[in-house]
N, C-alpha and C positions, 0 to 999 in steps of 0.2 A: 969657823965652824958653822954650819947649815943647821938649819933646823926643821922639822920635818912636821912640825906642830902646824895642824889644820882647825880651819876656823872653827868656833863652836856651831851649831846649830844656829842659833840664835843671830848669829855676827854676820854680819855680810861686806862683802869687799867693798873697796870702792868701785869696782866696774861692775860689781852683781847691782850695787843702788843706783847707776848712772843708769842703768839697763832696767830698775824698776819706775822710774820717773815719767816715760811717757804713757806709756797703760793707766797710770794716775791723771796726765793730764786729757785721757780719752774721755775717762768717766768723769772727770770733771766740765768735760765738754755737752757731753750728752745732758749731764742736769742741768746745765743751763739753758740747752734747749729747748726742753721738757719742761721746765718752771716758765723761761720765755713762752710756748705755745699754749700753757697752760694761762697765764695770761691774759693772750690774746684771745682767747677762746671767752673768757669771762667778761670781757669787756665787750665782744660781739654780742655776749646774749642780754648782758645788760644794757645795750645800744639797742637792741630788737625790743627788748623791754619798754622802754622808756616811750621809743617811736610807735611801738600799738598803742602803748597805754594814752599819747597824746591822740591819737588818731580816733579812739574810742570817746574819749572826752570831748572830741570837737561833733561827731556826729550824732552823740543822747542829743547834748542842750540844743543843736542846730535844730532836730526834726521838733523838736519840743515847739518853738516858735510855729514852724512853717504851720504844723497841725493846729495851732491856736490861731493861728492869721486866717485858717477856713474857716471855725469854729464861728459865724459872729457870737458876739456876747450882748448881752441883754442891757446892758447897761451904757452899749454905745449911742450917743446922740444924734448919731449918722442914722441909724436903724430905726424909722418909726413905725405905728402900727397901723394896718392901712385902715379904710375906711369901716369897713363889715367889723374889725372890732373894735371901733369907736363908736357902734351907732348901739341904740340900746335895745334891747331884745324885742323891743314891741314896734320900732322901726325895721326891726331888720324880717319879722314876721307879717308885717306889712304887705300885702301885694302890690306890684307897678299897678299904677294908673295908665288905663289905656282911654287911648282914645277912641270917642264912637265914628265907627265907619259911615265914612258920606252914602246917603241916602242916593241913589242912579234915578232920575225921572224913570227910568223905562218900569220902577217898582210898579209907580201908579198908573200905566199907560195897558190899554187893555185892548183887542178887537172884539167888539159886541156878537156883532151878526158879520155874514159875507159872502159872496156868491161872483160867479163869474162866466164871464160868455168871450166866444172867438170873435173876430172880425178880419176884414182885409182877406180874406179868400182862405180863412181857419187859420192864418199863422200868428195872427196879434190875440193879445190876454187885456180882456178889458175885466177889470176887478171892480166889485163895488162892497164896501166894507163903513161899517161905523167905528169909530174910534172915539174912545172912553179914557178921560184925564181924570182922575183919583187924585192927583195931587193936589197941593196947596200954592202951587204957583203953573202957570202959564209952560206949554212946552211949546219946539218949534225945529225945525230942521228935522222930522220926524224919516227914519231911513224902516223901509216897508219889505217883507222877502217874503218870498211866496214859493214852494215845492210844489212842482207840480209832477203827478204820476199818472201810469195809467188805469184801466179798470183797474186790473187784477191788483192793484197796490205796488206794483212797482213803482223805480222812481224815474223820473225820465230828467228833468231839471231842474235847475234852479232861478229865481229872475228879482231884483232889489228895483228898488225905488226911493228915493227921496223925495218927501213932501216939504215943501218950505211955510206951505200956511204954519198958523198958530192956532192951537188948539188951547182955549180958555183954562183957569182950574176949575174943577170939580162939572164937568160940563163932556158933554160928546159933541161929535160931528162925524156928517156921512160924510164921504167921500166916492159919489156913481160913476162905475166907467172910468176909470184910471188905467191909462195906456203901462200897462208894468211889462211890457218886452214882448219878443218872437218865443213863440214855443212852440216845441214839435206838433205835428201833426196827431201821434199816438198819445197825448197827452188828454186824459178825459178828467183830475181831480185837481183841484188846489187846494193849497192853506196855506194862510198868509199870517205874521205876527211881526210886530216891532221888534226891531234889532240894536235901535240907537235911537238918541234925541237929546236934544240941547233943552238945556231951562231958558225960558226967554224972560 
């Protein structure tokens, strides 16, 4: 005798539940994936984490030195204080000491008087002049220049001499007729003054 009695609602066959098992093991798959990626996800950010936060750590205290290694400190034994502030305010207000400048014989050497005339057919300068020693010692190798122009005050040339006599201190001497060089023809004035001289 058959029966015609269908499942309840509720009941399921056994080929209805062999046919619900794998849809079960899909969603079962997928969460594991999704807790798996989830994670990996939390461990990448706390790897990222970790890696700034060392990296941040290394570069404060790093520049902290380097800026103190410029800095010197006052209290290094290396570092002294130079001389201007060791010295004390009334040395340092102090003026250098200078030395006095060497005194030139040519200070005291002077020509008094001097006058001059042509010779040798107008081209030679014969000069006659007195020389005046103001100093306190003896001069000698006395170097003599003479400008010579014409009327009008132009200049025509110039002509030296060295005198090797010694002139005394405090004392003159002429010197008549001293051959001092060729000079033009158009040349009508002179003046002559010491240029140089040795102390003897």
């Amino acid at each position: 005798m058959t029966s015609d009695a269908k499942p309840s609602p509720g009941e399921t066959t056994g080929s209805a539940g062999r046919r619900g098992w794998p849809g079960m093991a899909i969603l079962g798959n997928a969460r594991t994936r999704f807790v798996a990626l989830s994670v990996v996800v939390a461990a990448g950010l706390l790897t990222w984490g970790m890696l700034s936060g060392h990296a941040e750590s290394q570069s404060g205290p790093a520049a902290l030195p380097a800026a103190a290694a410029q800095t010197p400190s006052l209290l290094d034994p290396a570092i002294t204080p130079t001389d201007a502030t060791l010295a004390s305010p009334a040395e340092q207000a102090a003026p250098a000491e200078t030395t006095p400048a060497e005194v030139s014989p040519l200070d005291g050497l002077k020509i008094s008087s001097q006058s001059w005339r042509r010779s040798g057919l107008g081209s030679n300068a014969l000069v006659t002049f007195t020389l005046r020693n103001r100093n306190d010692y003896a001069v000698r190798d006395i170097e003599i220049s003479c400008a010579f122009s014409r009327r009008d005050g132009s200049h025509v040339t110039d002509r030296t001499r060295i005198i090797h006599d010694i002139v005394d201190m405090k004392s003159r001497k002429t010197f008549a007729r001293l051959h001092i060089g060729f000079v033009n023809i158009n040349a009508n004035r002179a003046k002559c003054a010491p240029v140089a001289a040795s102390r003897s």
